[in-house]
N, C-alpha and C positions, 0 to 999 in steps of 0.2 A: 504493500500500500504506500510506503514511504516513496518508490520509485516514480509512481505517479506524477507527483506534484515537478520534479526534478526533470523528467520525462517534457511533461506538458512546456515548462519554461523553456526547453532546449528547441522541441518544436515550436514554441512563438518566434525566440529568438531565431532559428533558421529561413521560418517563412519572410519574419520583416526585413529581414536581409537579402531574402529571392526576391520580394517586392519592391526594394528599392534598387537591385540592381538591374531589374527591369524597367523600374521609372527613371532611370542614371540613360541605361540604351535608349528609352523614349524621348526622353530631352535632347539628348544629344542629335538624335537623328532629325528631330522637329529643328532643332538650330540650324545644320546640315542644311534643309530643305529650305529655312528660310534666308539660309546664307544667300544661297542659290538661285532663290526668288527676286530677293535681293538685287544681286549680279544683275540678271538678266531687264531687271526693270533699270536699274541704274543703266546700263546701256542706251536705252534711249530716254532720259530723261524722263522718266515713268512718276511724277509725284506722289499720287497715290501709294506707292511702294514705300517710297521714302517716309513716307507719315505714318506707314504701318510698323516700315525698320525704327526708325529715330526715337525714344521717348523724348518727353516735353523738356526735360532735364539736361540733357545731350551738354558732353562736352566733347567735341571736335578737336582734334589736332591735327592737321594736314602735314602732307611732305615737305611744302613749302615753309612749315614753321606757322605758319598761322593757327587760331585759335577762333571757331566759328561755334554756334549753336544751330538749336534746329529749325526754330522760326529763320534763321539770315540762311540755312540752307534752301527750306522752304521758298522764301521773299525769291530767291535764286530764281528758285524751277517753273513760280508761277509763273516769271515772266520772262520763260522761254516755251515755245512749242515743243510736244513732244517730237525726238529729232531720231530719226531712223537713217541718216545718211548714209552715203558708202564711205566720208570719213569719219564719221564717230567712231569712238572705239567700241570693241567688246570687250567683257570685264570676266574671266574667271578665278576661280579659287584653287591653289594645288597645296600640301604639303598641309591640310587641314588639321589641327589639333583643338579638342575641346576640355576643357576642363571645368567640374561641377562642385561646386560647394554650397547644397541646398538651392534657394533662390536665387543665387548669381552664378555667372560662368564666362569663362573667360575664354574667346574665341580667337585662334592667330590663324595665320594661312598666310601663303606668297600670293600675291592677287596682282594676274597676268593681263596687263591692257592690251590686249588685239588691235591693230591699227590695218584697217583696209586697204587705203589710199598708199601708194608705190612710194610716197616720196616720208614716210613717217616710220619710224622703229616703235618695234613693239616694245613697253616698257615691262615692269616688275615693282612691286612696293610689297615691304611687310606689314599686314597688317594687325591691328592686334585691339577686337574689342570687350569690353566689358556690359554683358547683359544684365539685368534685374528681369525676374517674373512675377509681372504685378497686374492683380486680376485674371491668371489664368496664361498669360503672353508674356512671351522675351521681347524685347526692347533693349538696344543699344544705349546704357548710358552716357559709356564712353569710348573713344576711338583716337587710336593714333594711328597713323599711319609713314612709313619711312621708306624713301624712293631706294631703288637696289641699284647701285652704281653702274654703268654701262660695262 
């Protein structure tokens, strides 16, 4: 009878541990997916995505050394048409790494600018954000980003 109790706690503790390592793979992939969504709308100046990526909080570090937020990213994109050219870039992600500590997580990846136009190199920056999950959604609080030298 003694084993029981001993028994039952070993089994809580093993399932909360299968349960979280499940919701550890479920975040991660859902970040993954919105990394990507991300990319793909940043490509053509996709607003909507951006308001979905950005929390209201946002601190911005660009390659350039500047320091923006998400409204002056915003004020940006309203007023530009969304731009599908053959020289805008395309934006992927490679060398992706997530890291999870409860409600935040810290996202880095090489993020590869595709340049169409014959007369432009393709570039590289590291990137590297920090999510909060608030109301159920990641959101990028914060972002740096560093150009990768030619």
């Amino acid at each position: 009878m003694k084993l029981f109790p001993a028994a039952f706690v070993l089994l809580f503790i093993f399932s909360a541990f299968q349960h979280t390592s499940i919701q550890t793979d479920n975040d991660k992939k859902i970040l993954a997916e919105l990394l990507d969504d991300f990319l793909a709308g940043a490509s053509v100046n996709d607003a909507e995505m951006h308001d979905r990526f950005w929390a209201e909080d946002l601190i911005y570090t660009g390659s350039a050394g500047t320091r923006t937020t998400k409204s002056e990213i915003m004020d940006g994109l309203n007023n530009q048409a969304v731009n599908e050219s053959e020289d805008s870039p395309s934006y992927q992600a490679e060398d992706l790494q997530i890291q999870l500590y409860g409600d935040t997580a810290v996202v880095a990846f090489r993020l590869v600018a595709l340049f169409h136009a014959a007369d432009e190199e393709d570039k590289q920056f590291y990137n590297t954000g920090t999510f909060l999950k608030r109301d159920g959604q990641w959101k990028a609080v914060a972002w740096q980003a560093t150009r990768i030298p030619d």
